[in-house]
C-alpha positions as CSV (number, residue, x, y, z in Angstrom):
1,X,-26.5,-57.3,-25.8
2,X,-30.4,-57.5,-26.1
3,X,-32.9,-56.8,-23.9
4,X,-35.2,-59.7,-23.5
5,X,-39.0,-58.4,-23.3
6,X,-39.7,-60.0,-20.1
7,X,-39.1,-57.5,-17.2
8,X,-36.1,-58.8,-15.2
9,X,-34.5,-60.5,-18.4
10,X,-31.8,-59.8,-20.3
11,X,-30.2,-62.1,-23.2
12,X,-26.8,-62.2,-24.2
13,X,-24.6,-63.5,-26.9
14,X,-20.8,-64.0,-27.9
15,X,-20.5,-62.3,-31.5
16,X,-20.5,-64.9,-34.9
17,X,-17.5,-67.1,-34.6
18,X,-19.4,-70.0,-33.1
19,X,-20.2,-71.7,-36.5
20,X,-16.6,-71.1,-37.6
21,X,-15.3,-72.7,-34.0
22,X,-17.4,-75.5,-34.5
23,X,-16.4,-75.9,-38.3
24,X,-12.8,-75.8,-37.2
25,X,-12.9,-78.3,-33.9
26,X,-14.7,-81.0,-36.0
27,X,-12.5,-81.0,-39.0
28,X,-9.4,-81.3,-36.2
29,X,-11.7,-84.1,-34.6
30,X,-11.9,-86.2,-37.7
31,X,-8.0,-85.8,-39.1
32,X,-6.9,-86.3,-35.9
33,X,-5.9,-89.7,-34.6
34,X,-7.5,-91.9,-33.4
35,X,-10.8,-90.0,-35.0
36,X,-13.1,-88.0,-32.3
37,X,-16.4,-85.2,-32.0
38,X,-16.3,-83.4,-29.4
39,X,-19.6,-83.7,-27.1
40,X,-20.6,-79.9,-26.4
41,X,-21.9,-80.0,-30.0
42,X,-24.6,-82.7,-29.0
43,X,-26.5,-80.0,-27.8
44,X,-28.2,-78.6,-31.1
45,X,-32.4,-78.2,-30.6
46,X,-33.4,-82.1,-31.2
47,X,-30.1,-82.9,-28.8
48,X,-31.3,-80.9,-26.4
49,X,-34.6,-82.9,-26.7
50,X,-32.8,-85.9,-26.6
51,X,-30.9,-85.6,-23.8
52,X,-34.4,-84.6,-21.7
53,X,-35.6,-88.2,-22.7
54,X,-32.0,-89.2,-21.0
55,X,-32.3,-88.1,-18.3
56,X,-36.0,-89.2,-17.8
57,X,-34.9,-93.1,-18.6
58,X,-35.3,-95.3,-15.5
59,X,-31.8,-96.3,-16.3
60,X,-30.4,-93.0,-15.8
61,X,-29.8,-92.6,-12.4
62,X,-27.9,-89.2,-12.6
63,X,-30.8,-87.0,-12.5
64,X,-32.5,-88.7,-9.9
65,X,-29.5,-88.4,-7.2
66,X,-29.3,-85.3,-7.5
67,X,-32.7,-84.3,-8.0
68,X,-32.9,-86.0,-4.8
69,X,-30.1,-83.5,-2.8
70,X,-31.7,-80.6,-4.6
71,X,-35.4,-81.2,-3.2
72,X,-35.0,-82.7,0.0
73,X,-31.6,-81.0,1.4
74,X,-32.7,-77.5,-0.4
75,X,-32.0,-76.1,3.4
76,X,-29.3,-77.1,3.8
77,X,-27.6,-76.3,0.0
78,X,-28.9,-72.8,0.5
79,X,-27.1,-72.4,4.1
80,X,-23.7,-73.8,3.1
81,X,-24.2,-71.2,-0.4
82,X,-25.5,-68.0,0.5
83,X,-23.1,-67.7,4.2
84,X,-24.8,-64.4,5.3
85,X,-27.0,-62.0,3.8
86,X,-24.1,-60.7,1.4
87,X,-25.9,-59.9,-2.7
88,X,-24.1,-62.5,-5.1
89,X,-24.7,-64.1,-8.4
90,X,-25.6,-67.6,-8.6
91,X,-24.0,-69.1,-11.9
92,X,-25.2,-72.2,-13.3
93,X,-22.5,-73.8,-15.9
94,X,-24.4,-75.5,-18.6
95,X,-27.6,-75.1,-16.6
96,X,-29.7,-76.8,-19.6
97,X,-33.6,-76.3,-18.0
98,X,-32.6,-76.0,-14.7
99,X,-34.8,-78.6,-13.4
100,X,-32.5,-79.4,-10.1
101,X,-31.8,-75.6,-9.9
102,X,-34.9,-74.7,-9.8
103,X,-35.6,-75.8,-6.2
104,X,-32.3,-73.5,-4.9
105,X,-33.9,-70.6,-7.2
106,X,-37.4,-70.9,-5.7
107,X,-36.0,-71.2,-2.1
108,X,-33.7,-68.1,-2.3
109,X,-36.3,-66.5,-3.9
110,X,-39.3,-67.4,-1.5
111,X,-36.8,-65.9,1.3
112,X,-35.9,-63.1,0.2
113,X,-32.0,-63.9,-0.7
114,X,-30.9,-60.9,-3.0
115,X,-29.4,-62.4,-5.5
116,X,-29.0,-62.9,-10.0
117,X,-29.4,-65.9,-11.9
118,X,-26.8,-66.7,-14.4
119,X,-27.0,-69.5,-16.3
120,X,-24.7,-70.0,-18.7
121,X,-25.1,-72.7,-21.6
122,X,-23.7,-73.3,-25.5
123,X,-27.0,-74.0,-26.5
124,X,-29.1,-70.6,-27.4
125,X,-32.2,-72.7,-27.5
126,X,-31.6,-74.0,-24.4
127,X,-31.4,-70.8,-22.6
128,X,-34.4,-69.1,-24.6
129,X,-36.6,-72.3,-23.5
130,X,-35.3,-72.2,-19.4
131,X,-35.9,-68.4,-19.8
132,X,-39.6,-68.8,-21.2
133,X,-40.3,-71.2,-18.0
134,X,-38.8,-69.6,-15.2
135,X,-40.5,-66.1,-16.4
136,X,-43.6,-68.4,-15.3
137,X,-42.5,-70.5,-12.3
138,X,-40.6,-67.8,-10.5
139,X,-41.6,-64.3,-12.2
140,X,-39.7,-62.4,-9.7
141,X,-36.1,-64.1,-10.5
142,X,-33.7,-61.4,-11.8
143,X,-32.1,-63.6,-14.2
144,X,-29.4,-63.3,-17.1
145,X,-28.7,-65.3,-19.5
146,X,-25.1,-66.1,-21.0
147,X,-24.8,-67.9,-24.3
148,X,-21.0,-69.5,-24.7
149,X,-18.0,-71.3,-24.0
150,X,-18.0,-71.6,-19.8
151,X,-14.9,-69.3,-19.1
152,X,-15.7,-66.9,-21.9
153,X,-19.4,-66.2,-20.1
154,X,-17.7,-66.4,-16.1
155,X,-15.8,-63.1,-17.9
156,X,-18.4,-61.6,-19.1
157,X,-20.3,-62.4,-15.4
158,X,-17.5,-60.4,-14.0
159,X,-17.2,-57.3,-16.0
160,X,-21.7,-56.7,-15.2
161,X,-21.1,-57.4,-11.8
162,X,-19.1,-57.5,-8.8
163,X,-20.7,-59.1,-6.5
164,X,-19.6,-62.7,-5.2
165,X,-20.1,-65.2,-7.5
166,X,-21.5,-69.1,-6.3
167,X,-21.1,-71.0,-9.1
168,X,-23.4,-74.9,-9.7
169,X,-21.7,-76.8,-12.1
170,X,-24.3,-79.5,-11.8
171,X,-25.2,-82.7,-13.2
172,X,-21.3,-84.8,-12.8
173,X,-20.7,-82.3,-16.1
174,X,-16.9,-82.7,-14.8
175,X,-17.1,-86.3,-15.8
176,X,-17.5,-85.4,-19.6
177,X,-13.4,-84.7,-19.1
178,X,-10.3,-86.5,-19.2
179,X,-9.1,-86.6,-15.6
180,X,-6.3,-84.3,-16.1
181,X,-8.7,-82.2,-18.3
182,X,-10.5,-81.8,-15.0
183,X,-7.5,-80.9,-13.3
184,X,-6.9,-78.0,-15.8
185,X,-10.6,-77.1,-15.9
186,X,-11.0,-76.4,-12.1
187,X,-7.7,-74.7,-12.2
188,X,-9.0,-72.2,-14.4
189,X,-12.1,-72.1,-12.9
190,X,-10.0,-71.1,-9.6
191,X,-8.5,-68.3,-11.8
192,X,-11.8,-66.7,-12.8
193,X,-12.8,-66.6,-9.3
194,X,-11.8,-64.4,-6.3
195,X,-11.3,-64.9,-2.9
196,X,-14.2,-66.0,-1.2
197,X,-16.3,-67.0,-4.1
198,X,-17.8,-70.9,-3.8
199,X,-18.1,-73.5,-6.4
200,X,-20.6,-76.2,-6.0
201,X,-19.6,-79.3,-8.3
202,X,-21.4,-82.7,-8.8
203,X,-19.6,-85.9,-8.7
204,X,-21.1,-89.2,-9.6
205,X,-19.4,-91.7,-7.6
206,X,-18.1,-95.4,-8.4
207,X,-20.7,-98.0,-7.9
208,X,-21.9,-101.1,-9.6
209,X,-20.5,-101.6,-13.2
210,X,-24.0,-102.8,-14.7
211,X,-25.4,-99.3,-13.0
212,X,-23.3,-97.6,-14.5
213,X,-23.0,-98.9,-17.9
214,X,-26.6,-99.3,-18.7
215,X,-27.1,-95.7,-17.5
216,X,-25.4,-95.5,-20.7
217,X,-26.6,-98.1,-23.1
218,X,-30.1,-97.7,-22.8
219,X,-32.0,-100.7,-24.9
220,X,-34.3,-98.6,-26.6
221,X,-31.4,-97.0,-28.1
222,X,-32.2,-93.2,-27.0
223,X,-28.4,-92.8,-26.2
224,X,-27.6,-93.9,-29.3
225,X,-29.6,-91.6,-31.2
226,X,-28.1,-88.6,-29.0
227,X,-24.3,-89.8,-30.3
228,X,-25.7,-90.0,-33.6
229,X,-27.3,-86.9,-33.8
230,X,-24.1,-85.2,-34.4
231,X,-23.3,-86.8,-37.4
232,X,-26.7,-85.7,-38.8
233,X,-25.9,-81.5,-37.3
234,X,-22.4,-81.9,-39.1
235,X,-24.0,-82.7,-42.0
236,X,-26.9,-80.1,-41.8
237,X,-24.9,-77.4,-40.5
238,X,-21.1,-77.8,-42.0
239,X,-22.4,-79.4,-45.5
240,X,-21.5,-83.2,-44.0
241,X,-22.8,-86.3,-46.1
242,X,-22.3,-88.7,-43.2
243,X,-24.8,-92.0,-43.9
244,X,-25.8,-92.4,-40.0
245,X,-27.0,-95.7,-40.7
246,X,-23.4,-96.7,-41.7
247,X,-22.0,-95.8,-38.1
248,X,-23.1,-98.0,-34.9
249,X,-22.7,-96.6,-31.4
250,X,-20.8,-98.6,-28.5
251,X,-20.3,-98.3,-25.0
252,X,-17.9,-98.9,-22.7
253,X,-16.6,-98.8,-18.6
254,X,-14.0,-99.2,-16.7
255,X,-14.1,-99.8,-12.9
256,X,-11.0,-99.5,-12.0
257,X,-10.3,-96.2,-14.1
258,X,-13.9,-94.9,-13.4
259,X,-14.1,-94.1,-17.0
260,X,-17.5,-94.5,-19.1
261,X,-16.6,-94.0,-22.8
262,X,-18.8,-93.7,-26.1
263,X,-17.5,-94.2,-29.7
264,X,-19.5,-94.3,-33.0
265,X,-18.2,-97.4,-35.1
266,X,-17.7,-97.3,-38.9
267,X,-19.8,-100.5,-40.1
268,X,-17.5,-100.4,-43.2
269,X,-15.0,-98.8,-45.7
270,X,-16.2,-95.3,-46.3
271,X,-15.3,-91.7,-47.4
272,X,-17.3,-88.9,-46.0
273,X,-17.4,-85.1,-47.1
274,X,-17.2,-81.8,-44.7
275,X,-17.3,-79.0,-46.2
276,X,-14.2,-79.0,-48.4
277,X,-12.0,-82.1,-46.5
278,X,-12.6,-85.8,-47.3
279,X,-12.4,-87.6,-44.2
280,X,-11.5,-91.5,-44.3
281,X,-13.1,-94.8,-42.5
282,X,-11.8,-97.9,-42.4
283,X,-14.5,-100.8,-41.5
284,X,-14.5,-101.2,-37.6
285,X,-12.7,-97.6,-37.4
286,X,-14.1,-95.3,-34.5
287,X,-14.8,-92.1,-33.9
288,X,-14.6,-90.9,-29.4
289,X,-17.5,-89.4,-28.5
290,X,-17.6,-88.8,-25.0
291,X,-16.6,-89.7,-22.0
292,X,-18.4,-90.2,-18.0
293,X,-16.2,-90.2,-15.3
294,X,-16.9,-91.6,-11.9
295,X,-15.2,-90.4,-9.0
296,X,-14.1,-91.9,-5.9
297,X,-14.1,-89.6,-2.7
298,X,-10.6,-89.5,-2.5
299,X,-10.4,-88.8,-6.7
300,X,-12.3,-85.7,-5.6
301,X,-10.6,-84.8,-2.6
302,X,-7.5,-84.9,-4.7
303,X,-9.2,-82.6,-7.4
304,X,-9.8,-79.9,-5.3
305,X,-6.5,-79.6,-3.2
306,X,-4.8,-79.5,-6.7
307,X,-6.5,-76.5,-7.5
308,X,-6.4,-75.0,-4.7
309,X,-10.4,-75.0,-3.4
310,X,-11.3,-75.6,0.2
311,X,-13.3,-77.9,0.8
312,X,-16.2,-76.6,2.7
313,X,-18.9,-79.1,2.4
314,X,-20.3,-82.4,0.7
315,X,-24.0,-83.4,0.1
316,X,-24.8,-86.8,-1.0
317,X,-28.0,-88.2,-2.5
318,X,-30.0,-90.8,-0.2
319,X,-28.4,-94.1,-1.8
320,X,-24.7,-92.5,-1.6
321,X,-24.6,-93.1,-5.4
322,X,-23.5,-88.9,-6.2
323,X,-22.2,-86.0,-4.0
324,X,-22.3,-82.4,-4.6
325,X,-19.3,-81.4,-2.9
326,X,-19.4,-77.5,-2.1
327,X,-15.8,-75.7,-3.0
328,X,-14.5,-72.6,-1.6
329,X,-11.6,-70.0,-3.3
330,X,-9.0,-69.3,-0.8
């Protein structure tokens, strides 16, 4: 642990296994079949840069819905949240800059709630940048930042403090899993929690199939870029000699699955080099990227009776495009 210099502040990290964990999931990723990266490793400084131009694209409707439920229903989030004037920690999951947050922190804060900021992100950039901005937008935030894998940091949240935990895991970030990943995912987050603590979770719902997939095919080729962009952090950070310009992104949906899926495409016969494996292409081979999926309302209902929340509440955004559905542990 390190104590940040802003009063308030303090900064914490999860040891030196990271690079070696991200070594050893990419090598995995590229002997395994059919090829694939995983997506948390987008998120290195000019990813995270990246993915703030996302989420700015007019195409991008994601940010927007639920921008819209966190600045115009603030009220009502911070009633269904807080339920009484008990002290808790507020968790953000990947809480990147914390842009829709920010409206719940400023709220709580502006009335007095007694509460800690947690937010909890892989990216150590990230975190040092939200911490830098919210030390000027809402200087008397007590805030603590955890860098690391989700369930890793939720332990560490537990052993500072006691107090109930309300956890955002914002932004449809459940969509970047396999549906039975999700499954497993919010039953372990049901295990980390205790009685009584709440878990507000963003769904992005199924709509229009053009909406959807040109939230994810930009034409000016910024998503793209972002997919790429691991390719060029392999190569800088595990001694990679991918040739980007020989891989092509392409993007996919399904409307009857829900699922939104992004490969990178081998333009031809290739070897590539990590670190000490030689990893094969085949023209017209892929690599999976990432996937988005979309949720109907009885996909989610399903998801939380499986395991085991109550369901307690649901905000949607003013088009009834995304919900934030509010999650209580029994």
């Amino acid at each position: 642990m390190e104590l940040n210099p802003y009063t308030k502040s303090i900064y914490i990290e999860i040891g030196d296994t990271a690079q070696e964990k991200f070594n050893r999931e990419v090598i995995d990723g590229l002997r395994s079949k059919p090829k694939r990266l995983p997506s948390k490793y987008f998120y290195d400084s000019y990813g995270d840069q990246l993915f703030q131009r996302i989420m700015a694209m007019p195409e991008y409707y994601l940010t927007g819905c639920e921008l819209d439920i966190f600045s115009n229903k603030t009220t009502e989030l911070a009633t269904i949240l807080t339920m009484g004037d008990e002290p808790f920690d507020l968790i953000e999951l990947g809480a990147g800059d914390a842009m829709k947050s920010s409206y719940l922190l400023k709220h709580l804060v502006t009335n007095g709630v007694d509460f800690t900021y947690m937010p909890i992100d892989i990216s150590g950039n990230i975190l040092s940048v939200l911490n830098d901005k919210l030390k000027v937008d809402i200087p008397q935030l007590d805030i603590v930042g955890l860098e690391g894998e989700y369930f890793d940091m939720l332990e560490k949240a537990a052993s500072l403090s006691s107090r109930r935990k309300v956890v955002l895991f914002l932004g449809s970030n459940i969509g970047n899993m396999e549906l039975e990943e999700a499954y497993d995912f919010c039953d372990e987050l049901y295990r980390k929690l205790s009685s009584g603590d709440v878990l507000l979770i963003g769904f992005d719902l199924k709509k229009n199939p053009h909406t959807i997939l040109d939230a994810y095919n930009d034409k000016t080729g910024i998503t793209a870029t972002f997919n790429l962009n691991l390719l060029t952090r392999v190569n800088r950070e595990l001694g990679g000699d991918f040739n980007v310009k020989q891989f092509q992104h392409y993007q996919t949906y399904d409307p009857i699955s829900g699922a939104c899926r992004s490969y990178l495409i081998s333009l031809l016969n290739q070897d590539v080099t990590v670190g000490d494996y030689t990893i094969s292409f085949t023209e017209n081979e892929f690599i999976y990227m990432e996937i988005s999926q979309k949720f109907s309302e009885m996909d989610i209902k399903q998801l939380a009776g499986k395991s085991g929340f109550d369901i307690i509440g649901e905000i949607t955004d003013s088009k009834n495009w995304f919900v934030d559905a509010i999650w209580r542990v029994r």
